[in-house]
PDB file with one MODEL, atoms N, CA, C and O in Angstrom:
MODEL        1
ATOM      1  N   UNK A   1    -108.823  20.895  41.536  1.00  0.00           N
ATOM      2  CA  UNK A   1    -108.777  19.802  42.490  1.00  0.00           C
ATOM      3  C   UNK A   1    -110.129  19.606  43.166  1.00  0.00           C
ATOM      4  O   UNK A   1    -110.760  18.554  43.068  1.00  0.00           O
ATOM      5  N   UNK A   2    -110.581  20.761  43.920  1.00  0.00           N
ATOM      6  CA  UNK A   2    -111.695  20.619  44.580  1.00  0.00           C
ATOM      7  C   UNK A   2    -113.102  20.933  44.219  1.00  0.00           C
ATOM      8  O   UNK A   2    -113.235  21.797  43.353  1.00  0.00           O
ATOM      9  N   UNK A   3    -113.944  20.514  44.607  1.00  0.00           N
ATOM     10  CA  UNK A   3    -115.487  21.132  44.115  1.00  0.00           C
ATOM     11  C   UNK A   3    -115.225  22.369  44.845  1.00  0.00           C
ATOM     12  O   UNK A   3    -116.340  22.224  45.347  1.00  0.00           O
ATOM     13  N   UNK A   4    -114.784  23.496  45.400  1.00  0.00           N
ATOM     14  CA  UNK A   4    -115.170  24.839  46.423  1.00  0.00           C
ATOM     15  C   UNK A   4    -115.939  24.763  46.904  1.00  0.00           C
ATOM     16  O   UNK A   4    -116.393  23.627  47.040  1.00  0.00           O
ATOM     17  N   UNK A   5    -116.692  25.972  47.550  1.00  0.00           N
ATOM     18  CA  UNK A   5    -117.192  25.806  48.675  1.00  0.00           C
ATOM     19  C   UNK A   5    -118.319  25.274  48.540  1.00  0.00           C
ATOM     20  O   UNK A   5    -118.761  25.906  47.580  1.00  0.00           O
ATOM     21  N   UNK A   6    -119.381  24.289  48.934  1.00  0.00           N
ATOM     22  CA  UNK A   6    -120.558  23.716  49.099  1.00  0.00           C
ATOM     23  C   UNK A   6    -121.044  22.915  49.999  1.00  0.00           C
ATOM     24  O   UNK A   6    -120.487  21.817  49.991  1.00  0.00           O
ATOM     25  N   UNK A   7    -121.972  23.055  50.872  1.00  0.00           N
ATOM     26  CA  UNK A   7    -122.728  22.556  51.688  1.00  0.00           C
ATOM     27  C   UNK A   7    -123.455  21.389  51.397  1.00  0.00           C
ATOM     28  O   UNK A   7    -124.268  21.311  50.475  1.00  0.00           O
ATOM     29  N   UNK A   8    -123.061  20.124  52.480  1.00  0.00           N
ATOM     30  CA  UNK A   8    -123.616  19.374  52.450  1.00  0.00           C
ATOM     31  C   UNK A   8    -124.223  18.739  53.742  1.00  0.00           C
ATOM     32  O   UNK A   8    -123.688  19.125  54.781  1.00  0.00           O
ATOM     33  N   UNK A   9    -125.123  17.942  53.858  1.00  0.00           N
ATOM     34  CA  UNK A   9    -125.485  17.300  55.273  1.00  0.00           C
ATOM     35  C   UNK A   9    -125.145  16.405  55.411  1.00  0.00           C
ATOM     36  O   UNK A   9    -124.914  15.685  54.439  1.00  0.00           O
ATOM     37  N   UNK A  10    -124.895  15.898  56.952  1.00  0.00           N
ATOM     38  CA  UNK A  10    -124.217  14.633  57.473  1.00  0.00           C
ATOM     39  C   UNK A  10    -124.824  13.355  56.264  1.00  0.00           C
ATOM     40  O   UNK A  10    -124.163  12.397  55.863  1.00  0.00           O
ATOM     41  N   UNK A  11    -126.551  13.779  55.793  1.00  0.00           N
ATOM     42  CA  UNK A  11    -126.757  12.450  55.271  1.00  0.00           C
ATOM     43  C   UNK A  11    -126.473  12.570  54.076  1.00  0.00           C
ATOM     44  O   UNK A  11    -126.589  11.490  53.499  1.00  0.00           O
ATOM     45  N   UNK A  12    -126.106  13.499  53.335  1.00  0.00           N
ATOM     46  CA  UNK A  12    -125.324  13.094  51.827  1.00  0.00           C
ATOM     47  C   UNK A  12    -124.223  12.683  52.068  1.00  0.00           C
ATOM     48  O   UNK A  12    -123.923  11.839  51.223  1.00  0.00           O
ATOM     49  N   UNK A  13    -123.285  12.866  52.938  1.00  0.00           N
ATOM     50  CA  UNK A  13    -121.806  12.365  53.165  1.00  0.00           C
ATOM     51  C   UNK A  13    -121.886  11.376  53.522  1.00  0.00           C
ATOM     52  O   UNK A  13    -120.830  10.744  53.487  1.00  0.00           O
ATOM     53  N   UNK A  14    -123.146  10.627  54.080  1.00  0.00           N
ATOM     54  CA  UNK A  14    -122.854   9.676  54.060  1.00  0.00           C
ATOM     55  C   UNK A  14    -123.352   8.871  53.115  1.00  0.00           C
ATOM     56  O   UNK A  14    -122.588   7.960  52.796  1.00  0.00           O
ATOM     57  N   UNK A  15    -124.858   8.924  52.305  1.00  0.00           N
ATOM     58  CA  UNK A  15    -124.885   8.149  50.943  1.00  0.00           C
ATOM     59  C   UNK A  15    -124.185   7.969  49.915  1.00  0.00           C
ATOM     60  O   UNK A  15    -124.189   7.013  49.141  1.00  0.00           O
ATOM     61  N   UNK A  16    -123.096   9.638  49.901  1.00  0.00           N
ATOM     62  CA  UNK A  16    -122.470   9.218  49.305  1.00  0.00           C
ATOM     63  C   UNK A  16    -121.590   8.529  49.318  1.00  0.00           C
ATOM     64  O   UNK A  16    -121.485   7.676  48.437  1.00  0.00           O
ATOM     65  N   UNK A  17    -120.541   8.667  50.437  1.00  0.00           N
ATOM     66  CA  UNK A  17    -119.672   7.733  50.768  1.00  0.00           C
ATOM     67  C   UNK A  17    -119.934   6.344  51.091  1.00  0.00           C
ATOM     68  O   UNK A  17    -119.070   5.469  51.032  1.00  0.00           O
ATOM     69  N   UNK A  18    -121.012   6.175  51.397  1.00  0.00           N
ATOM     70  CA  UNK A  18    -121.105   4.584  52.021  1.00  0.00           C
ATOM     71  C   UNK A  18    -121.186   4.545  53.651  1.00  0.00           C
ATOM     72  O   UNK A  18    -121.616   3.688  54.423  1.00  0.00           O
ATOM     73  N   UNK A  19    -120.749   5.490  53.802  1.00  0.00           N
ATOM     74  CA  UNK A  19    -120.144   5.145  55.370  1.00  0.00           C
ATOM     75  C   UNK A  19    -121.717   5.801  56.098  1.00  0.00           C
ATOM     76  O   UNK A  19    -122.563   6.588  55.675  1.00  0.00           O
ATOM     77  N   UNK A  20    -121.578   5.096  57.248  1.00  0.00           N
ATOM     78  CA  UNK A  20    -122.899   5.477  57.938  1.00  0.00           C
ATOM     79  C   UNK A  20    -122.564   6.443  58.866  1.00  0.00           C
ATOM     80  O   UNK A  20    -121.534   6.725  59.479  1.00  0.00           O
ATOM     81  N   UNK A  21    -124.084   7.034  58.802  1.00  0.00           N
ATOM     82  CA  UNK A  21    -124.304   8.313  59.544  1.00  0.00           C
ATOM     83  C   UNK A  21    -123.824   8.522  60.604  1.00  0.00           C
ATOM     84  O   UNK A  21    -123.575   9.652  61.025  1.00  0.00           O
ATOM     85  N   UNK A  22    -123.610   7.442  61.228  1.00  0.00           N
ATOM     86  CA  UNK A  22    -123.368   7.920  63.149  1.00  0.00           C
ATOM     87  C   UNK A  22    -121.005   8.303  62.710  1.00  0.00           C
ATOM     88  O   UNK A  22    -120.067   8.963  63.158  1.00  0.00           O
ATOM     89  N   UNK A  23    -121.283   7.405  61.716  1.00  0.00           N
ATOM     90  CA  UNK A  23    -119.465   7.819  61.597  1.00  0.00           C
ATOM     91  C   UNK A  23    -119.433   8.859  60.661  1.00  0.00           C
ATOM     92  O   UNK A  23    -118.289   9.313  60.690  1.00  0.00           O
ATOM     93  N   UNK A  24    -120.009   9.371  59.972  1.00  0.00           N
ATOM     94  CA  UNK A  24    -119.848  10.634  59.244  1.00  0.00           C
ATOM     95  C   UNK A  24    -119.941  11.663  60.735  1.00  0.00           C
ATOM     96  O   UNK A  24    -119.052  12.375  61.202  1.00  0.00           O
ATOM     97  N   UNK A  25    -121.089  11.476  61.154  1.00  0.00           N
ATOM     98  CA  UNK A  25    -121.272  12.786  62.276  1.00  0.00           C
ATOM     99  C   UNK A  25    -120.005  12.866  63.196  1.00  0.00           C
ATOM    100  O   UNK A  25    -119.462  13.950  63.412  1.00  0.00           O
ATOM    101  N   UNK A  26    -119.492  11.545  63.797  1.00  0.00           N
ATOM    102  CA  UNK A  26    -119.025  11.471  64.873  1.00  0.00           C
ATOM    103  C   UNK A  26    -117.069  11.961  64.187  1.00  0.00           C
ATOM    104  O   UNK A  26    -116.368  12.727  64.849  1.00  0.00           O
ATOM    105  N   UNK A  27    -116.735  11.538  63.290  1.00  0.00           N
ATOM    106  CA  UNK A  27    -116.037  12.078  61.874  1.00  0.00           C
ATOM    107  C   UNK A  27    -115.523  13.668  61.961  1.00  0.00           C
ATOM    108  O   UNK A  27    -114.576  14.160  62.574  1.00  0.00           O
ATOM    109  N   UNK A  28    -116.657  14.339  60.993  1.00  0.00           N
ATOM    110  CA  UNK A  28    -117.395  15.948  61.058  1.00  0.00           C
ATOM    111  C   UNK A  28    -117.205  16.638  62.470  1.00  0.00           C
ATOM    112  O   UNK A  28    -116.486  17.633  62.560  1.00  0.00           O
ATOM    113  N   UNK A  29    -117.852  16.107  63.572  1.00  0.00           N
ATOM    114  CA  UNK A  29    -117.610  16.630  64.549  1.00  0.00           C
ATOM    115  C   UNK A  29    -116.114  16.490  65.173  1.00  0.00           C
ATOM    116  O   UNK A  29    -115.668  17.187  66.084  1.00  0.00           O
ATOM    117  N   UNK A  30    -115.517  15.572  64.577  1.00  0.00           N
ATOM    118  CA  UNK A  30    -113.974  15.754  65.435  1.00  0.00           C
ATOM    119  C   UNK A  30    -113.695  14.752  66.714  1.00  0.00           C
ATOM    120  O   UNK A  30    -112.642  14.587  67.329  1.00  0.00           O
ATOM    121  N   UNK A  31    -114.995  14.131  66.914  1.00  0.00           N
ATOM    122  CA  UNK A  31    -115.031  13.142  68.107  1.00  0.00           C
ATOM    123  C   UNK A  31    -113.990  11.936  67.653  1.00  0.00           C
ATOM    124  O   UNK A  31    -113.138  11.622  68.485  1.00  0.00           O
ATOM    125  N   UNK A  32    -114.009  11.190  66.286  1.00  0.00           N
ATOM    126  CA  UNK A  32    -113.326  10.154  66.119  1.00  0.00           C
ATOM    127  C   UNK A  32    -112.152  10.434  64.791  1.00  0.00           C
ATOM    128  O   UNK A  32    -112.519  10.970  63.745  1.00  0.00           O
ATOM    129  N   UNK A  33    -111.287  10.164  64.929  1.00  0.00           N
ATOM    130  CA  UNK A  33    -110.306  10.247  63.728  1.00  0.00           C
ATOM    131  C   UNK A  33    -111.198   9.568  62.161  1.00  0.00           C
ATOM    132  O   UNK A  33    -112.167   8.820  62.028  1.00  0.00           O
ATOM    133  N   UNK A  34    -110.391  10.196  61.291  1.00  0.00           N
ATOM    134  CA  UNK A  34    -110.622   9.653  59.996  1.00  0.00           C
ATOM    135  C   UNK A  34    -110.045   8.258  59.773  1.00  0.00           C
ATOM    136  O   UNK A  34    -108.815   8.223  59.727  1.00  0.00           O
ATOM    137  N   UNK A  35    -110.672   7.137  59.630  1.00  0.00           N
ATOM    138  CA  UNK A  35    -110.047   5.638  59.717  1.00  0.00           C
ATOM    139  C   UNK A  35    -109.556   5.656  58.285  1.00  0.00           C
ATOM    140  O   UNK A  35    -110.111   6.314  57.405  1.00  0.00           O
ATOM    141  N   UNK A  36    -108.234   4.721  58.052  1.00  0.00           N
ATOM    142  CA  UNK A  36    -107.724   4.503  56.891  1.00  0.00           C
ATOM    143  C   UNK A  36    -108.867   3.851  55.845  1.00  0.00           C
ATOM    144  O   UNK A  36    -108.659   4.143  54.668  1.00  0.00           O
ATOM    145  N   UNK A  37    -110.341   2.800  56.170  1.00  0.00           N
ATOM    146  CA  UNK A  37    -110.760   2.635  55.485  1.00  0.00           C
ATOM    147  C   UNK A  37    -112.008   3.923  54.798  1.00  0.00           C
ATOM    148  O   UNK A  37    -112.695   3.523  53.858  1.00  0.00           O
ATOM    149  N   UNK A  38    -112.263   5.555  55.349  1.00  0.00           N
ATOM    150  CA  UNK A  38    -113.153   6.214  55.457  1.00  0.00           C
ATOM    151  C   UNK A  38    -112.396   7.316  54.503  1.00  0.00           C
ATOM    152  O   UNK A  38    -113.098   8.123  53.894  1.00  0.00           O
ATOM    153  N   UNK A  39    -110.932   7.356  54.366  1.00  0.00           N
ATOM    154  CA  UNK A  39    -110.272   8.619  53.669  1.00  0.00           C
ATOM    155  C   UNK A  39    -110.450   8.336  52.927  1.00  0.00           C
ATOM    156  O   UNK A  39    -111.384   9.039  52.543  1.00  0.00           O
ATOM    157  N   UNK A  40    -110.038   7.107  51.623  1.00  0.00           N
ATOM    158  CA  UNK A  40    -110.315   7.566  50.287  1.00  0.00           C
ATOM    159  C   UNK A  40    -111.621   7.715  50.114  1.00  0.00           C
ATOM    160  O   UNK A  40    -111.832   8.468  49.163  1.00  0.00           O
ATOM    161  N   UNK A  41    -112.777   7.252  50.714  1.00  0.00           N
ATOM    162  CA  UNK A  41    -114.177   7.320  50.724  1.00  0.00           C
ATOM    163  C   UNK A  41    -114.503   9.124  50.001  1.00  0.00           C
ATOM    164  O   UNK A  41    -114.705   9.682  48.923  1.00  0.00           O
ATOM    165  N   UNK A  42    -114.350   9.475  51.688  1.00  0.00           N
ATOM    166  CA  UNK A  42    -114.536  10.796  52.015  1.00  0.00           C
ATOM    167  C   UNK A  42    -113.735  11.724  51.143  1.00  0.00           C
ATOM    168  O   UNK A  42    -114.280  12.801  50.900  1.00  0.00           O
ATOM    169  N   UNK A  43    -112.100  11.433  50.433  1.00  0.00           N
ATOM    170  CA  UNK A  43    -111.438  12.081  49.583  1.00  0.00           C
ATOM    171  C   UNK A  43    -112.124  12.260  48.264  1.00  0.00           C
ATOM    172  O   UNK A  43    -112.170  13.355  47.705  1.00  0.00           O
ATOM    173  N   UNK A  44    -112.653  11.174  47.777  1.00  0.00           N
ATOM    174  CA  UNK A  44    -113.624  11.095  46.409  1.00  0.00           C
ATOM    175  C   UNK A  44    -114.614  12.150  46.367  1.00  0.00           C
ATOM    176  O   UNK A  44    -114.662  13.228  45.775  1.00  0.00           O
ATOM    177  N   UNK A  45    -115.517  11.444  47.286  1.00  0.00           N
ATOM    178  CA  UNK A  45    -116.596  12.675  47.830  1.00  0.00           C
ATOM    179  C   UNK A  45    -116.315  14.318  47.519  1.00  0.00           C
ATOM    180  O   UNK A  45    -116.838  15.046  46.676  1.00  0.00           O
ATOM    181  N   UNK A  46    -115.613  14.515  48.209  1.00  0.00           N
ATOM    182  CA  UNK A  46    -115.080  16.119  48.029  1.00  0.00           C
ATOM    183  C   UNK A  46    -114.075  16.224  47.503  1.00  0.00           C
ATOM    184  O   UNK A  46    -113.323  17.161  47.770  1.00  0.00           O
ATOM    185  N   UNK A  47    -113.695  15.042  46.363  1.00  0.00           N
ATOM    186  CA  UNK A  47    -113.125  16.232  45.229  1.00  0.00           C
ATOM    187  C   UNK A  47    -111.600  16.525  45.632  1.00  0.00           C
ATOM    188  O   UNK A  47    -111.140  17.588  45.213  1.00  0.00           O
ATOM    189  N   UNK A  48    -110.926  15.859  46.252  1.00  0.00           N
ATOM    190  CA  UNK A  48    -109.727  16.305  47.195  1.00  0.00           C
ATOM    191  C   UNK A  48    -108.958  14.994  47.091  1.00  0.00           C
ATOM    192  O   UNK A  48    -109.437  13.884  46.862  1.00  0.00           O
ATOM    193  N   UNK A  49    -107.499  15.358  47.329  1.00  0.00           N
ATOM    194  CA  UNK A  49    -106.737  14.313  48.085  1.00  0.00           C
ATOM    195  C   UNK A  49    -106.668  13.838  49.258  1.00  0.00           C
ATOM    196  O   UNK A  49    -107.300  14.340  50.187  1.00  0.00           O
ATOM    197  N   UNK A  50    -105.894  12.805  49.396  1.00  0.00           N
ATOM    198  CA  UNK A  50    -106.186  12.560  50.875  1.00  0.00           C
ATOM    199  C   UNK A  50    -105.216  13.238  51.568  1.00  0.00           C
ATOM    200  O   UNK A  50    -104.993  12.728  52.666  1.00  0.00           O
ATOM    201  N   UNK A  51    -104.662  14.059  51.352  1.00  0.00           N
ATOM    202  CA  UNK A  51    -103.073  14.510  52.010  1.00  0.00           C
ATOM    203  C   UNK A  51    -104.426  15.806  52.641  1.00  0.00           C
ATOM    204  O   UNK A  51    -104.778  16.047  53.796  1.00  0.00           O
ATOM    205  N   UNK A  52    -104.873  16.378  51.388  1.00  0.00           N
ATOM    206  CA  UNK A  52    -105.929  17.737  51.870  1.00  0.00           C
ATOM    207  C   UNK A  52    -106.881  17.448  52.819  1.00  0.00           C
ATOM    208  O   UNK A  52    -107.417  18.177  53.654  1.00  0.00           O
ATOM    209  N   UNK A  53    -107.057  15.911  52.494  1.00  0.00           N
ATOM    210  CA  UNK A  53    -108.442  15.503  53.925  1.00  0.00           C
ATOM    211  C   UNK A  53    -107.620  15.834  55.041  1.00  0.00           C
ATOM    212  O   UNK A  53    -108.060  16.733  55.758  1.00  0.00           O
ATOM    213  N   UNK A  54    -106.115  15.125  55.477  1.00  0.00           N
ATOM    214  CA  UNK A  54    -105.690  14.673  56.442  1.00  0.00           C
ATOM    215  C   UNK A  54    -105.410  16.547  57.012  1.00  0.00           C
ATOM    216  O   UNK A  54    -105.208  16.722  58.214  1.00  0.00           O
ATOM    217  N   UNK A  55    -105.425  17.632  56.183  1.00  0.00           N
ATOM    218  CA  UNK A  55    -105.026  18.698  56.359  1.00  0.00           C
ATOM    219  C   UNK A  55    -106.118  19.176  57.290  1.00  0.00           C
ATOM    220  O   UNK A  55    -107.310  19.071  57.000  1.00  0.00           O
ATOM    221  N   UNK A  56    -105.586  19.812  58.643  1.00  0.00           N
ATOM    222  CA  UNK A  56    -106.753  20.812  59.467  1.00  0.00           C
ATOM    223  C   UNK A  56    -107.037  22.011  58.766  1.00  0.00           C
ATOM    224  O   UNK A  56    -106.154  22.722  58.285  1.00  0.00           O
ATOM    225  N   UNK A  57    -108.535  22.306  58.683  1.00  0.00           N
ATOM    226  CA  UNK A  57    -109.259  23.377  58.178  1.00  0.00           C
ATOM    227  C   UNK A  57    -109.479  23.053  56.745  1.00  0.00           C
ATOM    228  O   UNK A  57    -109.867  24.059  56.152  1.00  0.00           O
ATOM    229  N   UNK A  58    -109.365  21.928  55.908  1.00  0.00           N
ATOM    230  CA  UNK A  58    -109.385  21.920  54.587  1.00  0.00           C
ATOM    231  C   UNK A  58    -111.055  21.557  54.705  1.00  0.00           C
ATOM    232  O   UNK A  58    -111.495  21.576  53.556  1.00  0.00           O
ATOM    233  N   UNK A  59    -111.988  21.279  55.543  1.00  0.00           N
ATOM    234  CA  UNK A  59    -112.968  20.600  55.507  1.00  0.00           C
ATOM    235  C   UNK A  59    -113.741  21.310  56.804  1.00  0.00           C
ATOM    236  O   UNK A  59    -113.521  20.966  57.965  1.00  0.00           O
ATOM    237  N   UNK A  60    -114.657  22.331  56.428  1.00  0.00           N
ATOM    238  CA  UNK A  60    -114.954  22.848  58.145  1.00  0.00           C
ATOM    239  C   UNK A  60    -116.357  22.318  57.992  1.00  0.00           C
ATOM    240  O   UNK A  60    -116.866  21.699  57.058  1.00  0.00           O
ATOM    241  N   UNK A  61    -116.909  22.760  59.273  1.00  0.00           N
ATOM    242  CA  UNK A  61    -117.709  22.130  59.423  1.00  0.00           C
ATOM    243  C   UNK A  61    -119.010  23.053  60.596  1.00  0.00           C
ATOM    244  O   UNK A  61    -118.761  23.294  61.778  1.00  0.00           O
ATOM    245  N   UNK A  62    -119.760  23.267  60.200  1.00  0.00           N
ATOM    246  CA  UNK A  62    -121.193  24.486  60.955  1.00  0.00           C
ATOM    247  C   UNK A  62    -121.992  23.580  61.639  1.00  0.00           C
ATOM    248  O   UNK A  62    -122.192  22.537  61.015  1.00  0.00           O
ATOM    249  N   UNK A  63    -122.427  23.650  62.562  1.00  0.00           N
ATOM    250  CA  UNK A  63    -123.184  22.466  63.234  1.00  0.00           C
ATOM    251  C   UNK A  63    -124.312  23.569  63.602  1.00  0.00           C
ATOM    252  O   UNK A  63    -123.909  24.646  64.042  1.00  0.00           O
ATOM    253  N   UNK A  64    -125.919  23.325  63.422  1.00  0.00           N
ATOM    254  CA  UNK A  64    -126.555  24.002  63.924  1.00  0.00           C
ATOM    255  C   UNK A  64    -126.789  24.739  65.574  1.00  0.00           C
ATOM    256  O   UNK A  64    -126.336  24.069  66.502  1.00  0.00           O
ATOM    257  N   UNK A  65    -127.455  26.036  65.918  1.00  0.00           N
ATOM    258  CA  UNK A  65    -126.651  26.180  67.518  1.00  0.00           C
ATOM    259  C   UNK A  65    -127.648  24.923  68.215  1.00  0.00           C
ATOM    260  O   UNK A  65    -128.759  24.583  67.809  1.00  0.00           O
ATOM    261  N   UNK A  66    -126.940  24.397  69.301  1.00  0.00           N
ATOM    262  CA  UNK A  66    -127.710  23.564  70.389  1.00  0.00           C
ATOM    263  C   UNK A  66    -129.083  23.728  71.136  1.00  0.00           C
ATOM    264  O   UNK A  66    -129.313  24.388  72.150  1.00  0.00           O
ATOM    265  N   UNK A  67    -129.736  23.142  70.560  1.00  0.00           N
ATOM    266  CA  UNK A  67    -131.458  23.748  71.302  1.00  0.00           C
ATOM    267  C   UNK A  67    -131.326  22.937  72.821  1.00  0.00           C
ATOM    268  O   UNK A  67    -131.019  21.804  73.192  1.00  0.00           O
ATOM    269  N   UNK A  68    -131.735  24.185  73.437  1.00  0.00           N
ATOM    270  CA  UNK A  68    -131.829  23.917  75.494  1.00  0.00           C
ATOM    271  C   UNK A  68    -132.274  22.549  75.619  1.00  0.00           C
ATOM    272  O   UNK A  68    -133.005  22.117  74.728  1.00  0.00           O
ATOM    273  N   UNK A  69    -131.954  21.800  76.576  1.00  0.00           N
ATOM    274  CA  UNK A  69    -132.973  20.509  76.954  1.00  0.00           C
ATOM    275  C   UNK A  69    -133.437  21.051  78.324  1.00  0.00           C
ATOM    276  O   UNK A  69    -132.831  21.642  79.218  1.00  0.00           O
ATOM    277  N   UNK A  70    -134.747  20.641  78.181  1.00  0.00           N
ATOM    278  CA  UNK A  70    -135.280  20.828  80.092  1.00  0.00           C
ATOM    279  C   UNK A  70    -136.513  20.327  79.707  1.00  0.00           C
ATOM    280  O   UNK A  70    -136.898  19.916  78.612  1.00  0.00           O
ATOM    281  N   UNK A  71    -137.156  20.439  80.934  1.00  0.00           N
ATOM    282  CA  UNK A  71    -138.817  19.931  81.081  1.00  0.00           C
ATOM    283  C   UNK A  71    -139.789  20.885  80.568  1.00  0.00           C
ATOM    284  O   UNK A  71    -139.770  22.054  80.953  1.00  0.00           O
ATOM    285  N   UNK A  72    -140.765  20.393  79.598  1.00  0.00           N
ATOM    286  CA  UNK A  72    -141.645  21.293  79.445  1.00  0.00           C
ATOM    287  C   UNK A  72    -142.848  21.475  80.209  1.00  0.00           C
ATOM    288  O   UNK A  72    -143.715  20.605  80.137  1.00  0.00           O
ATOM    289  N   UNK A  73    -143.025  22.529  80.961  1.00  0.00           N
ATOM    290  CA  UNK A  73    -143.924  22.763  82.153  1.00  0.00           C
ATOM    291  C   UNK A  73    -145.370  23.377  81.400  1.00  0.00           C
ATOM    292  O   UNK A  73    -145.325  24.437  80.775  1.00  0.00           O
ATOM    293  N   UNK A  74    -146.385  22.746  81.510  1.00  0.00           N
ATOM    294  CA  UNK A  74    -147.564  22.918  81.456  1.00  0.00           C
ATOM    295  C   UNK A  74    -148.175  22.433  80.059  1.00  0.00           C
ATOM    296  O   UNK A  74    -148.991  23.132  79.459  1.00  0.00           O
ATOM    297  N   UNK A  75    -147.698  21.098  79.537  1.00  0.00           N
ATOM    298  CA  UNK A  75    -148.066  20.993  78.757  1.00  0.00           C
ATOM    299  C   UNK A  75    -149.026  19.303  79.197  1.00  0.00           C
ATOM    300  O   UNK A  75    -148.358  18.418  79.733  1.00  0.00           O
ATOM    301  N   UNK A  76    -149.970  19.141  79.016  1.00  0.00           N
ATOM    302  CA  UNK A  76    -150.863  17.879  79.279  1.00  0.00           C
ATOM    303  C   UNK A  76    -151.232  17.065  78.130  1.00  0.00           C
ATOM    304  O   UNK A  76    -151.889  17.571  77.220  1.00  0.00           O
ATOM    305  N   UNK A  77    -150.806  15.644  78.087  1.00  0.00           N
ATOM    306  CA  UNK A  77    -151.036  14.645  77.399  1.00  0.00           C
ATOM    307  C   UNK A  77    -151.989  14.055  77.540  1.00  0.00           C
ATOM    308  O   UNK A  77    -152.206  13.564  78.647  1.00  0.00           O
ATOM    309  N   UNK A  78    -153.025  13.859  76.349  1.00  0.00           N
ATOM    310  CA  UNK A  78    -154.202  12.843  76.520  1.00  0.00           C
ATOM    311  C   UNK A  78    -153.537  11.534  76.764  1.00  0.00           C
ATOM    312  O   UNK A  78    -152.434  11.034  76.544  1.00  0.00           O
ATOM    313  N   UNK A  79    -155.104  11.053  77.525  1.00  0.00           N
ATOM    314  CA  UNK A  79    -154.727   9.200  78.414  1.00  0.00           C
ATOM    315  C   UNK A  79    -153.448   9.232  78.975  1.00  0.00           C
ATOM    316  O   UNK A  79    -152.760   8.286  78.591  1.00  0.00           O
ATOM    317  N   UNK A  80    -152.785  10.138  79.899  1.00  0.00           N
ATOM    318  CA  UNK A  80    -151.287   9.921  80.706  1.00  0.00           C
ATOM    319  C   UNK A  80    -151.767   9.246  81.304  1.00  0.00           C
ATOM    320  O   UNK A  80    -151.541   8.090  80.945  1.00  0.00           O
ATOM    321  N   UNK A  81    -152.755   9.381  82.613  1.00  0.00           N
ATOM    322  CA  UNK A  81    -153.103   8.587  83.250  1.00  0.00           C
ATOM    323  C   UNK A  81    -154.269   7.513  82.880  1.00  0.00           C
ATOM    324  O   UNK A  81    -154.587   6.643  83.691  1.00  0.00           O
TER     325      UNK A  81
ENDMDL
END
């Protein structure tokens, strides 16, 4: 049924599928449901049914860890002022 285990990035899932990046990520991450027009997309893609897409854990997902945001102190830009 399936390709097993293999790694891919938000931007092959989405060339391959068609579907654009901000809805693959937002998708992947769990923020927005899978839309009826994105499952068979995404089912093709990986090799799966759609019953297995619609399945939790059939599709995980590693997100790199979160790099800090803050100000960087002491660093000077030519022509700021």
């Amino acid at each position: 049924m399936g390709k097993g285990t293999r790694t891919y990035t938000f931007t092959e899932i989405a060339q391959g599928t068609g579907l654009s990046l901000a809805l693959i990520s937002l998708v992947m991450r769990g923020k927005r449901p899978v839309s009826e027009y994105a499952q068979p997309r995404l089912a093709e893609f990986f090799g799966i049914s759609m019953e297995q897409l619609r399945t939790p854990g059939t599709i995980t997902v590693q997100l790199p860890p979160v790099r800090p945001l803050g100000r960087v102190v002491g660093r000077i830009h030519r022509n700021f002022y």
